[in-house]
Backbone bond lengths (Angstrom), bond angles and torsions (degrees), N, CA, C in turn:
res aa  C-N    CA-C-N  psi(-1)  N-CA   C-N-CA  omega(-1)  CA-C   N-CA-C  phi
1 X - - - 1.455 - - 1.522 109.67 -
2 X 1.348 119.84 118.46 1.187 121.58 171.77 1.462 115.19 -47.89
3 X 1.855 125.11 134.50 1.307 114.74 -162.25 1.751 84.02 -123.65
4 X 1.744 111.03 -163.24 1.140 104.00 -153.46 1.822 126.16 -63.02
5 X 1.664 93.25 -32.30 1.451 89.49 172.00 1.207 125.88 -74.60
6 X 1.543 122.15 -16.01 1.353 111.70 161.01 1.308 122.27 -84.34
7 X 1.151 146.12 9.32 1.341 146.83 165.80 2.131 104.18 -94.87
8 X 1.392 103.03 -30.68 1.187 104.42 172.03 1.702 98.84 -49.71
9 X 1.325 108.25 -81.61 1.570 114.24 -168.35 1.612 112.66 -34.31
10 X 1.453 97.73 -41.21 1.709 78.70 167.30 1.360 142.75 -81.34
11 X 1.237 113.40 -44.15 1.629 114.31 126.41 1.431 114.05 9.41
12 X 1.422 112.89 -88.71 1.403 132.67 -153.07 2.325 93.79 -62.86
13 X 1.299 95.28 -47.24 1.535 99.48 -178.61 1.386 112.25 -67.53
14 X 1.573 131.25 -33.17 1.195 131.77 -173.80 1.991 102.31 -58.07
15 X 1.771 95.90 -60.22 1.154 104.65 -166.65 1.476 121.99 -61.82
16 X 1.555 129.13 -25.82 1.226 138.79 140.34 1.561 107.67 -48.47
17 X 1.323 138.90 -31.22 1.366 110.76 -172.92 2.156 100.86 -100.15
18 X 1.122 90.34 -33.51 1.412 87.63 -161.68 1.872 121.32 -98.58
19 X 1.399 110.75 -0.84 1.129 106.87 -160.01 1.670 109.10 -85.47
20 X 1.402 112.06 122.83 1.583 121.56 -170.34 1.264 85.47 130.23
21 X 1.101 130.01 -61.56 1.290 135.81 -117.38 2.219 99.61 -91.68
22 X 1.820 104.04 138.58 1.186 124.79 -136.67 2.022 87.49 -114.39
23 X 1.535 85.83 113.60 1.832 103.82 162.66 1.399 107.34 -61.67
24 X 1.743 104.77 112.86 1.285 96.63 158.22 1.584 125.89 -85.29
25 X 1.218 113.23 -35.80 1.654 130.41 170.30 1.274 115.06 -148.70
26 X 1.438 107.40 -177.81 1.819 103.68 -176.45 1.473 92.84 -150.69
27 X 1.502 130.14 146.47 1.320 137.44 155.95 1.432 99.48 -133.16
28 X 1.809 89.74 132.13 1.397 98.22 174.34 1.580 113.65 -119.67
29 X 1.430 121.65 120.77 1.861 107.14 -162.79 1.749 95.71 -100.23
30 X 1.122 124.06 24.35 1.710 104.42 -157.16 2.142 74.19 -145.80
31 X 1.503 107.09 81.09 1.944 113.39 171.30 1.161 116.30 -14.54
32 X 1.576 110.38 -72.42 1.415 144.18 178.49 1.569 105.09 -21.01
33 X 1.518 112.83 -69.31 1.532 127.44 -173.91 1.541 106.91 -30.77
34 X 1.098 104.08 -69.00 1.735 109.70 164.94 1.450 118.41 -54.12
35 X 1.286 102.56 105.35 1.507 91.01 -174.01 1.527 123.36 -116.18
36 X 1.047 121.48 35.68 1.576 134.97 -165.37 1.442 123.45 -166.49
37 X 1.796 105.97 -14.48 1.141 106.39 145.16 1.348 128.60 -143.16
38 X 1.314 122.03 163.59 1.684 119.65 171.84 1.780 111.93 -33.79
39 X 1.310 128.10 141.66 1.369 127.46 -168.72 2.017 102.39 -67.82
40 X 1.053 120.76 -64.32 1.475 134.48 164.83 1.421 103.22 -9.34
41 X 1.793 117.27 -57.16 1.478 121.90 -176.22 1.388 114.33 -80.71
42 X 1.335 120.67 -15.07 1.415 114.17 -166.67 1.778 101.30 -109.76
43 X 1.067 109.62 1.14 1.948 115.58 154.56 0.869 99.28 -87.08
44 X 1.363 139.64 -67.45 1.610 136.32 -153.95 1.627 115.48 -84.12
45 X 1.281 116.96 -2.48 0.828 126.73 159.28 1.851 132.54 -79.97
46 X 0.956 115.90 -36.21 1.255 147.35 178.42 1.478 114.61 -98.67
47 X 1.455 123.52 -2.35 1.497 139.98 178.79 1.343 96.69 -73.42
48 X 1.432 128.79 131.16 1.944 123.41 162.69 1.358 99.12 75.99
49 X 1.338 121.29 1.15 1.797 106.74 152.64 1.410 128.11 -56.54
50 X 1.087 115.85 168.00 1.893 114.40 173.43 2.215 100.73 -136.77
51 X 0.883 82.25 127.21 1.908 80.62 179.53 1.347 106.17 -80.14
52 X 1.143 111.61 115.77 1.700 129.41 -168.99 1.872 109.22 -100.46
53 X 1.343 109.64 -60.39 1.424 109.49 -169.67 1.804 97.69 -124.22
54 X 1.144 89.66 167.00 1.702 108.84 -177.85 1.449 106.62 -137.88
55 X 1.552 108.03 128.61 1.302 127.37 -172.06 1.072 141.04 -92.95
56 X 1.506 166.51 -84.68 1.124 154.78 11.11 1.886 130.05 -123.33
57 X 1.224 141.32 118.95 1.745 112.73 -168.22 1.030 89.57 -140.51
58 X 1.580 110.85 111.03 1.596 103.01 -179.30 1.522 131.59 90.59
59 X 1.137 114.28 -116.27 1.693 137.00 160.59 1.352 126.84 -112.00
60 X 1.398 110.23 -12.93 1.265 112.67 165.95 1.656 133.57 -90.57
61 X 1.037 123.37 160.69 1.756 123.02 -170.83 1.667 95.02 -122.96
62 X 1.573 106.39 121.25 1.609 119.83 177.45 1.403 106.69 -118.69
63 X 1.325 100.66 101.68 1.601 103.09 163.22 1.651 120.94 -97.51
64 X 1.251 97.48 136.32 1.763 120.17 176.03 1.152 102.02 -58.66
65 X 1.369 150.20 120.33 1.644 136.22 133.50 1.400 143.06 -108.84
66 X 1.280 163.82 160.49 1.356 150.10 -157.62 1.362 110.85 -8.68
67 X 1.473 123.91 -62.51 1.499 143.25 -167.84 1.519 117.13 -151.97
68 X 1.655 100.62 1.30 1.997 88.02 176.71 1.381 92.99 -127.68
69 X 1.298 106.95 179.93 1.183 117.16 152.36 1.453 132.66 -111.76
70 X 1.313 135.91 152.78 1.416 124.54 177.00 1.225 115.36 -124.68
71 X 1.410 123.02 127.71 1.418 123.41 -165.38 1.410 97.48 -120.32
72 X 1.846 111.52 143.85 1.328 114.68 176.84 1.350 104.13 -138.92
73 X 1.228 121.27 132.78 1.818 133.07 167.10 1.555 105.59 -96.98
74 X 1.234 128.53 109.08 1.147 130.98 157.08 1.548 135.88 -56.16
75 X 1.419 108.61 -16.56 1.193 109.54 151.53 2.302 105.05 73.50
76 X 1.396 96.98 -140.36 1.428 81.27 -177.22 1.481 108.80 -97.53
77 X 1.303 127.37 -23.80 1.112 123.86 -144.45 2.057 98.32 -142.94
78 X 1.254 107.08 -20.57 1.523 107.16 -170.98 1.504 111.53 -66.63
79 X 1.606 109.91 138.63 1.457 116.51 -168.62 1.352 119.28 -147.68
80 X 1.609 145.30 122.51 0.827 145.45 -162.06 1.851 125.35 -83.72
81 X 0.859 141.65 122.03 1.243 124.48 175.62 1.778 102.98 -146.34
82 X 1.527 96.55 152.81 1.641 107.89 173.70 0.968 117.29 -109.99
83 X 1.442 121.66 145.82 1.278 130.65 -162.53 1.967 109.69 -122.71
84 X 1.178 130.99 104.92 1.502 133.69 -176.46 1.531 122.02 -35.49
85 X 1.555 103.31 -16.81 1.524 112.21 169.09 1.719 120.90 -146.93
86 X 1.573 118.76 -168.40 1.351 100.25 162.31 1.773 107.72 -110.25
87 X 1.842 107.55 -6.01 1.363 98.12 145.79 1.525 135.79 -58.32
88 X 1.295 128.82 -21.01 1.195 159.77 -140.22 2.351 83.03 -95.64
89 X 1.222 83.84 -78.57 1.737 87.49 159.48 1.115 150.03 -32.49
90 X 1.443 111.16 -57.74 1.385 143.89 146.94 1.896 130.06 -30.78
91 X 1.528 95.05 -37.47 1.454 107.89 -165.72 1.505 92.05 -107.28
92 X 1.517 146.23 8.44 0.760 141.94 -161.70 1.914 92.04 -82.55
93 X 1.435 131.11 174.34 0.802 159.65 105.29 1.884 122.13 8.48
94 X 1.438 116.33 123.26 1.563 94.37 -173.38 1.477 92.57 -91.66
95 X 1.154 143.26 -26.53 1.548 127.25 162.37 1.298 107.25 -63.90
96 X 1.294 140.46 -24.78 2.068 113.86 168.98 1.511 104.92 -77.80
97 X 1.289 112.40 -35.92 1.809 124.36 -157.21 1.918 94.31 -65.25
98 X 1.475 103.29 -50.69 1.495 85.07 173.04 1.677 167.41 -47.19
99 X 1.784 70.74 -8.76 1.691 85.85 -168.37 1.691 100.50 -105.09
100 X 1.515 118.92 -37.87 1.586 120.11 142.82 1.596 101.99 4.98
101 X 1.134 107.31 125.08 1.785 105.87 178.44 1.481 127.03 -140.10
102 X 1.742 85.20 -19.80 1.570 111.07 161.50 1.833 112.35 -172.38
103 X 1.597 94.88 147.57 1.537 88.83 -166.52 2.201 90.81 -130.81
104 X 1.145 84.39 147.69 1.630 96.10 -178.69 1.463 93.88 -120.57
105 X 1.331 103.68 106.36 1.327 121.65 158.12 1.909 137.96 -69.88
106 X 1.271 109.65 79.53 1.481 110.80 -133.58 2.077 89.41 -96.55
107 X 1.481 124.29 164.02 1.539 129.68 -118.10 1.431 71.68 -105.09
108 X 1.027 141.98 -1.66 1.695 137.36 163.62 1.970 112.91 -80.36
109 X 1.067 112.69 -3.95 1.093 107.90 -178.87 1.860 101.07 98.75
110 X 0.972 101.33 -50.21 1.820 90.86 -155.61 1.940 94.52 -61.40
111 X 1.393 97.44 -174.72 1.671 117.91 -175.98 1.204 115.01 -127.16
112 X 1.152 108.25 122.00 1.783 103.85 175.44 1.582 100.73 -87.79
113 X 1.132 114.15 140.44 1.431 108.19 174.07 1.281 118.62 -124.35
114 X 1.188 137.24 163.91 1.215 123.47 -166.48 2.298 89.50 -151.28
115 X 1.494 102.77 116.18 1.028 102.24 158.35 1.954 124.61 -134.76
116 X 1.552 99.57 168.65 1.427 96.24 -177.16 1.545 104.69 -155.65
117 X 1.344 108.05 117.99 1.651 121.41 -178.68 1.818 83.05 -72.11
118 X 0.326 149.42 164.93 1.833 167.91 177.15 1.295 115.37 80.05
119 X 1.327 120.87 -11.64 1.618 118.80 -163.60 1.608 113.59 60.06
120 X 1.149 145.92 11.96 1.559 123.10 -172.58 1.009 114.22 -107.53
121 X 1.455 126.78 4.73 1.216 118.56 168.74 1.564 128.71 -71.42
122 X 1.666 121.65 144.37 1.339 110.42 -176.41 1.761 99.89 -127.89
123 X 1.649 92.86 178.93 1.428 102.59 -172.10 1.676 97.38 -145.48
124 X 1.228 98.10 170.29 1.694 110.78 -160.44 1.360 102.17 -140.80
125 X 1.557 122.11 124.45 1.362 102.01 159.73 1.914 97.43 -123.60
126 X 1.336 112.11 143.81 1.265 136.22 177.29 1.543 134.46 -116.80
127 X 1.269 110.02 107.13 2.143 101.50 153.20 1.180 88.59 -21.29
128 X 1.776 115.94 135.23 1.606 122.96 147.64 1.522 101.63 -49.47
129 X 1.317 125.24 154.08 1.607 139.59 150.06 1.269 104.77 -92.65
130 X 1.451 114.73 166.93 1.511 118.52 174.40 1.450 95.71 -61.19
131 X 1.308 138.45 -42.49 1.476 143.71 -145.57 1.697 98.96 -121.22
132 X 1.063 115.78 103.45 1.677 98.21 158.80 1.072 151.25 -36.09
133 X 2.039 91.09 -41.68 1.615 106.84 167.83 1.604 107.73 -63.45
134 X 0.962 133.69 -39.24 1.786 129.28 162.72 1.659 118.77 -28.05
135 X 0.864 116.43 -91.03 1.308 104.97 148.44 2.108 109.02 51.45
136 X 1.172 105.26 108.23 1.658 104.66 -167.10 1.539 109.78 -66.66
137 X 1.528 120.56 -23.76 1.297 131.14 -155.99 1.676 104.01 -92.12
138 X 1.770 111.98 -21.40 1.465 138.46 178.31 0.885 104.40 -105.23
139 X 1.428 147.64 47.24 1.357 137.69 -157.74 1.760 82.52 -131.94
140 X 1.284 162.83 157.76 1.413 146.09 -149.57 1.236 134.23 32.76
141 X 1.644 115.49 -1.68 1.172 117.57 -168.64 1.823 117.03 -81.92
142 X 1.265 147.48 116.46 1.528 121.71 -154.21 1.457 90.81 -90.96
143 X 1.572 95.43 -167.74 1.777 117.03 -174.25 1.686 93.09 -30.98
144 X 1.561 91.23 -179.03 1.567 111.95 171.68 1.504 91.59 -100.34
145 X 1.459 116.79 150.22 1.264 122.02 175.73 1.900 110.30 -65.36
146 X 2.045 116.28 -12.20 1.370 89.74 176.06 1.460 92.80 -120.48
147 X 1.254 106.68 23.30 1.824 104.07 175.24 1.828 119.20 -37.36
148 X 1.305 144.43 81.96 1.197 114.26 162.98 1.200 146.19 -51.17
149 X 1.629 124.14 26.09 1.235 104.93 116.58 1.579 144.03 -133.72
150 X 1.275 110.72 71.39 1.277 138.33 149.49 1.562 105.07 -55.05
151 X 1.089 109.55 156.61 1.456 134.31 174.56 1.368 126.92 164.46
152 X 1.621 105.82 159.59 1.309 120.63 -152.52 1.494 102.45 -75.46
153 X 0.897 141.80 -12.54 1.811 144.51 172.65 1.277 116.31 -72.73
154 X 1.535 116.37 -36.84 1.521 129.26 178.81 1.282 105.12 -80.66
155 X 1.354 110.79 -37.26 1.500 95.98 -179.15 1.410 136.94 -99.58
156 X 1.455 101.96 -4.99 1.849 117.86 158.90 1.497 94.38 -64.75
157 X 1.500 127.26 -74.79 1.396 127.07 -176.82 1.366 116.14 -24.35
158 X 1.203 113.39 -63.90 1.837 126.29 177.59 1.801 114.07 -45.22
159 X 1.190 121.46 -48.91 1.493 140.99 158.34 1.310 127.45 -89.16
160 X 0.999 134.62 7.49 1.838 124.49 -170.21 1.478 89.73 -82.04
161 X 1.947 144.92 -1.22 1.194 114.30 138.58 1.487 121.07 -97.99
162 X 0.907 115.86 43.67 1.681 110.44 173.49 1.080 142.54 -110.76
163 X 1.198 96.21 86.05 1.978 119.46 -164.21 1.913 110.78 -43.59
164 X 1.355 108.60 -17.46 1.577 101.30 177.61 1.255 122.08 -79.79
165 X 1.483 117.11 167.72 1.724 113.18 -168.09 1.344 73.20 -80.99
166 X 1.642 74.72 146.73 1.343 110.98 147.64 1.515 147.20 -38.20
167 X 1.250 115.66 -2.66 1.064 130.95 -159.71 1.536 96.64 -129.17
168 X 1.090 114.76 -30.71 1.558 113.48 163.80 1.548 102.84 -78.85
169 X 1.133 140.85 -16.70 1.497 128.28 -167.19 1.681 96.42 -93.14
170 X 1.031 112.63 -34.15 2.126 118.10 179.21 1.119 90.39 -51.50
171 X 1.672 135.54 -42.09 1.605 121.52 -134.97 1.967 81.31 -99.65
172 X 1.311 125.56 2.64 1.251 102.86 -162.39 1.538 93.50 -110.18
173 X 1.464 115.58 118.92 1.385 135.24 150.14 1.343 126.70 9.51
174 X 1.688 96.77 -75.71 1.379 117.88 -165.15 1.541 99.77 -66.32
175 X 1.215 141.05 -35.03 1.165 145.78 -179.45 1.503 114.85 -71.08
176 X 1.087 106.69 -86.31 1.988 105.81 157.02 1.499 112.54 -109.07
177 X 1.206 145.99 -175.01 1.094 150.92 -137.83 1.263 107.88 173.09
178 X 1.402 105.78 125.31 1.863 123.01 -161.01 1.935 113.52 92.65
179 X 0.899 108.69 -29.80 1.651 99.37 177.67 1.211 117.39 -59.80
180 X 1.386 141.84 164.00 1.210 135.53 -154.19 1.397 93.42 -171.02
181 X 1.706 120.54 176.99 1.502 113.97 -177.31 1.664 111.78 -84.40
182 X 1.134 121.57 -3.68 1.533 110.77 170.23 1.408 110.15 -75.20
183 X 1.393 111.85 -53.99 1.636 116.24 -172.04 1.088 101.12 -47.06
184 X 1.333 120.92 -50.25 2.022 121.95 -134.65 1.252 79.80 -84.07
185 X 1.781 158.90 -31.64 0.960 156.04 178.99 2.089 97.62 -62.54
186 X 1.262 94.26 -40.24 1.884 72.85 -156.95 2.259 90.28 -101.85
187 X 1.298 102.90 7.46 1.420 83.68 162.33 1.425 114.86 -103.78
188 X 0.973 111.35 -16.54 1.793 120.02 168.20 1.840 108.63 -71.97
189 X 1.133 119.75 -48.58 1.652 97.72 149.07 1.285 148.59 -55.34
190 X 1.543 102.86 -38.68 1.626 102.55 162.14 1.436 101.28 -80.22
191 X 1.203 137.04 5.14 1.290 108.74 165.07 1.665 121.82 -101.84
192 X 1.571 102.34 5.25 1.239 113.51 -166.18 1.506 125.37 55.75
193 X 1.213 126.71 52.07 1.361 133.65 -167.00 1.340 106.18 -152.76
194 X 1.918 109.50 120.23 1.267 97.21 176.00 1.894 143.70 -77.22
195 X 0.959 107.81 152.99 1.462 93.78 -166.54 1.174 122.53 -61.39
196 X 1.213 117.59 -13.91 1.536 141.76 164.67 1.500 121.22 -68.94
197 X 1.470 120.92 -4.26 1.511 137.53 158.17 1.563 112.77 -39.56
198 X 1.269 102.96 115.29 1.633 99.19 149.50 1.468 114.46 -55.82
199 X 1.395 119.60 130.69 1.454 138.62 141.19 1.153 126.66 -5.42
200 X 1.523 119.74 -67.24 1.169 138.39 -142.73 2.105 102.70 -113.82
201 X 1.851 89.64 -4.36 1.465 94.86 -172.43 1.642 96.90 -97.01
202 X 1.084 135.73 23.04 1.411 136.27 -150.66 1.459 98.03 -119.27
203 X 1.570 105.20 139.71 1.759 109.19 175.11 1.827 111.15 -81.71
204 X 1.496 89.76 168.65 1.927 85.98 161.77 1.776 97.76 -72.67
205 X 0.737 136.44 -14.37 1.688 134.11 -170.30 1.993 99.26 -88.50
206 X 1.260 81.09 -33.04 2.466 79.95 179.17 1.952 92.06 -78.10
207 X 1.357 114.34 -41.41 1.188 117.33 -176.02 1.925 110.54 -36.94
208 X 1.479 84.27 -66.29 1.667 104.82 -178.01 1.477 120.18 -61.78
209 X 1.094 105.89 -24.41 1.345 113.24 179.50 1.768 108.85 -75.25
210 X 1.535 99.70 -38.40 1.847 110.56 175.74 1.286 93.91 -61.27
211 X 1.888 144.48 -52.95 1.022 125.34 -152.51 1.439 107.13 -78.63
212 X 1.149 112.36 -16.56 1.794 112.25 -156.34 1.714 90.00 -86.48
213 X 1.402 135.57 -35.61 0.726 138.62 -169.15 1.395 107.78 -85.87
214 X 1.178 149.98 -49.45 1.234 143.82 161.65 1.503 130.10 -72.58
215 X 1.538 116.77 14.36 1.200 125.56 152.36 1.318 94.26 -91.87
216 X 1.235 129.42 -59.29 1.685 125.62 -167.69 1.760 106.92 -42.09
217 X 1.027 102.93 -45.50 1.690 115.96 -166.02 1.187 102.52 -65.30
218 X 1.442 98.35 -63.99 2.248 105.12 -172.26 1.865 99.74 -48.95
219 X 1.205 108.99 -54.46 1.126 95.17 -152.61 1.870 113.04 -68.56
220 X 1.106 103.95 -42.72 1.577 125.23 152.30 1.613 111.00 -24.05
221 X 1.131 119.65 -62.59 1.536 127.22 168.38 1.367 120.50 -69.95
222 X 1.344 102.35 -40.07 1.881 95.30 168.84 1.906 119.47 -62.46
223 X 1.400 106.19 -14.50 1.319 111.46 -152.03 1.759 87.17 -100.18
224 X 1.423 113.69 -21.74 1.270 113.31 173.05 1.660 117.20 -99.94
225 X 1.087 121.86 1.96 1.508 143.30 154.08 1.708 101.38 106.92
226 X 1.113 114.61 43.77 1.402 98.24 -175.49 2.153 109.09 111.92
227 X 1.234 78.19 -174.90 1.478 94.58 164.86 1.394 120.67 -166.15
228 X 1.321 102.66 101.99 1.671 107.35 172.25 1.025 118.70 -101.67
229 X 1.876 110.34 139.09 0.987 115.95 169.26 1.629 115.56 -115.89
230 X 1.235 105.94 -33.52 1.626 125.59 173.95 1.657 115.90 -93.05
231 X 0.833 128.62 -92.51 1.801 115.62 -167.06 2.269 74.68 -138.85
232 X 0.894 169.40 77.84 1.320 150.89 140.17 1.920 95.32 -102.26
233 X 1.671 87.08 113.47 1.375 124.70 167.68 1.289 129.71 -116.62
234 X 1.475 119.87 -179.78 1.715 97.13 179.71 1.652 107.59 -169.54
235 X 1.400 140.67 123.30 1.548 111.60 -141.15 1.474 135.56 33.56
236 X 1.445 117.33 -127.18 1.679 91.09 -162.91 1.786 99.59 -105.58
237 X 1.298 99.72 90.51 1.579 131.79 165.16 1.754 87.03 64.63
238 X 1.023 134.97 44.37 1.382 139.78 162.68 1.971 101.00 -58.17
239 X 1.156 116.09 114.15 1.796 147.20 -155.01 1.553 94.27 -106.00
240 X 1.753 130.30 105.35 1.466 87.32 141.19 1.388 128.14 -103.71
241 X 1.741 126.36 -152.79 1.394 110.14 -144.38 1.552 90.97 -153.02
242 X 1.418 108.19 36.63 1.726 113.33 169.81 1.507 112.38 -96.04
243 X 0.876 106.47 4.05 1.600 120.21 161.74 1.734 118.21 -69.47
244 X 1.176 94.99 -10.70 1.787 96.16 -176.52 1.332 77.49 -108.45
245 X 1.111 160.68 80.48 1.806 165.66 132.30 1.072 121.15 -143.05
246 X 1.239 114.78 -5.55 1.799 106.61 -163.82 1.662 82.76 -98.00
247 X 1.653 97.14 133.58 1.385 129.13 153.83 1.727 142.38 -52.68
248 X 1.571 79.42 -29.48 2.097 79.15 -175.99 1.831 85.91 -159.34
249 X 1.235 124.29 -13.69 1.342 97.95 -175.35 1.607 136.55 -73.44
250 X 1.277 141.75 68.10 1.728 145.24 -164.48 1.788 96.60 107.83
251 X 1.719 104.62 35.79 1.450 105.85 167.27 1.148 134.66 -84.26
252 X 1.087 136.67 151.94 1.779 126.30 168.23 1.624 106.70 -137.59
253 X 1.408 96.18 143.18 1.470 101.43 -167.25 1.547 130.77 127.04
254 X 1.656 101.47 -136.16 1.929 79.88 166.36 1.411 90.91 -132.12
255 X 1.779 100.29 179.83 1.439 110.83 175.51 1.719 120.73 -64.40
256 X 0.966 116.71 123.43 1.265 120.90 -176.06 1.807 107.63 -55.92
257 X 1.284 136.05 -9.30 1.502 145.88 164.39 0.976 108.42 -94.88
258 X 1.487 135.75 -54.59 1.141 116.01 -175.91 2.089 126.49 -135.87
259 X 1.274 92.62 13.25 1.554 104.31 172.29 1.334 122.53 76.68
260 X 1.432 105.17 8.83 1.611 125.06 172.62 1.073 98.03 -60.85
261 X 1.527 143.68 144.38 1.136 141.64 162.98 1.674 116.20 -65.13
262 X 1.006 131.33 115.13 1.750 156.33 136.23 1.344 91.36 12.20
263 X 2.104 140.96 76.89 1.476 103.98 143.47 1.327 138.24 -80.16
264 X 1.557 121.15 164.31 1.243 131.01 -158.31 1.815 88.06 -139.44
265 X 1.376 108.55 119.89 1.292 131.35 -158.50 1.827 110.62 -161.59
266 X 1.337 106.83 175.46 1.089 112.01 -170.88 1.393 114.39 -109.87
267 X 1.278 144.54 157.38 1.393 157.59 171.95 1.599 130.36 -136.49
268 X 1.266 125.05 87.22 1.337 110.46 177.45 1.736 88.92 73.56
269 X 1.132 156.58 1.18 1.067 134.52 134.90 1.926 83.45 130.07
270 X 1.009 116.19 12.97 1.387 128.48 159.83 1.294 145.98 -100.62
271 X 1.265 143.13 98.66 1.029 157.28 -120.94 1.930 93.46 -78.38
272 X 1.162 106.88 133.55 2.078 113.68 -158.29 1.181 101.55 -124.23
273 X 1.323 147.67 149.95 1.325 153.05 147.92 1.921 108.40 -112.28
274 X 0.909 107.83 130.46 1.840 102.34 171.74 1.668 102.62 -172.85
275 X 1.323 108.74 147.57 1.814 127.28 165.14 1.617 96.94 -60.92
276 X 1.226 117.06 127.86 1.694 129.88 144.29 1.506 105.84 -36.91
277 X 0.980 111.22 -75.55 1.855 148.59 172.42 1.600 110.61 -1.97
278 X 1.667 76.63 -91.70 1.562 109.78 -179.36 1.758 108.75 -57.15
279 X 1.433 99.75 -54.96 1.574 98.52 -166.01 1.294 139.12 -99.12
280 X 1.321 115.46 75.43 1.730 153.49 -144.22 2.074 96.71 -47.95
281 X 1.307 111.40 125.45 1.708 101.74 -175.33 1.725 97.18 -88.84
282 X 1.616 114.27 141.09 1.123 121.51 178.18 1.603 110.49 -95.97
């Protein structure tokens, strides 16, 4: 599942390709995608929009438009790309064309397309709120994992009862927002803390150490476009290449600090990489 820095990069590519730029129609063939309203309302709704602002909280992508907003979760596998025509579409392949699930046909001719081999991706259309972060679909969602202002006081307070590792609490949303199971693996090494930590056993100083380390990381990976390891693409097969940095996450071998051998174990039912060594249990 693409986590925050890879949804950043797309983000960042949408708004370079699309911003000004005026919905002429929308077909969506995959119900589901729309997930809050009937499909009928969420074309005609979104018909004669113009994409104004670009968003991001977490894992999700919030775009500004005339008067709504449109929110999209990419989910594990959902990916955006534009196409120079709607022949361009058309001539595709019936194994690529299938997964196509909805295409926004925007007043320049080209196509935004939006496909997903898994189906789980969803979409949102909204009344603007005064606040974006308002937003019904963001309504539980916590900080952004590079929000400045996050901090280590709010977030001991928020958990000092939470008996689960630690490593299950990164992956949870409501707490920070954008972490995913690669990061929470390589910010729990630079933070030296095992993932197997109680929650609630953690200082404001382990706190700070999680933030300093997963701003360093996100942003580090956004600057390298991501990190793929499985199929995460973005326009026309745009790759990123933070996958040649990660320390312990889908490693084998030893720790690159100290030659402990690399375990690969389970968490909360999530597949973990971390040093014995290095990463001290609280």
């Amino acid at each position: 599942m693409p986590e925050a820095p890879e949804v950043q990069n797309v983000l960042q590519y949408l708004e370079e390709e699309l911003k000004g730029s005026q919905i002429e129609r929308v077909k969506v063939t995959h119900p589901k995608l729309a997930a809050n309203l009937p499909v009928e309302q969420f074309e005609s709704r979104l018909a004669g929009q113009r994409f104004r602002g670009f968003h991001r909280l977490g894992k999700y992508l919030v775009f500004e438009l005339d008067n709504l907003d449109l929110v999209s979760h990419l989910r594990m596998e959902g990916k955006f790309q534009i196409y120079p025509s709607p022949k361009d579409v058309d001539d595709l392949d019936e194994k690529e064309a299938k997964h196509i699930h909805a295409q926004f046909l925007l007043q320049d001719g080209r196509v935004l397309c939006y496909r997903d081999t898994r189906k789980f991706g969803r979409m949102y259309v909204y009344d603007r709120p005064e606040n974006w972060k308002d937003l019904p679909v963001l309504v539980g969602v916590g900080k952004d994992a590079l929000d400045p202002d996050l901090n280590a006081e709010e977030l001991l307070e928020m958990t000092r009862k939470r008996k689960a590792p630690i490593k299950s609490v990164l992956l949870d949303q409501s707490v920070i927002a954008g972490i995913g199971n690669i990061y929470a693996d390589e910010i729990l090494f630079e933070s030296r803390i095992s993932p197997f930590s109680v929650t609630s056993h953690l200082s404001k100083e382990d706190w700070q150490a999680i933030i300093d380390a997963t701003r360093r990381i996100l942003s580090s990976s956004i600057e390298a476009g991501g990190t793929t390891i499985r199929s995460f693409s973005y326009g026309k097969n745009h790759a990123g290449s933070y996958q040649d940095s990660l320390m312990v996450h889908g490693k084998e071998g030893d720790c690159a600090l100290c030659d402990t051998p690399i375990v690969h174990t389970r968490v909360g039912q999530r597949s973990t990489w971390y040093c014995p060594t290095c990463q001290k249990e609280k």
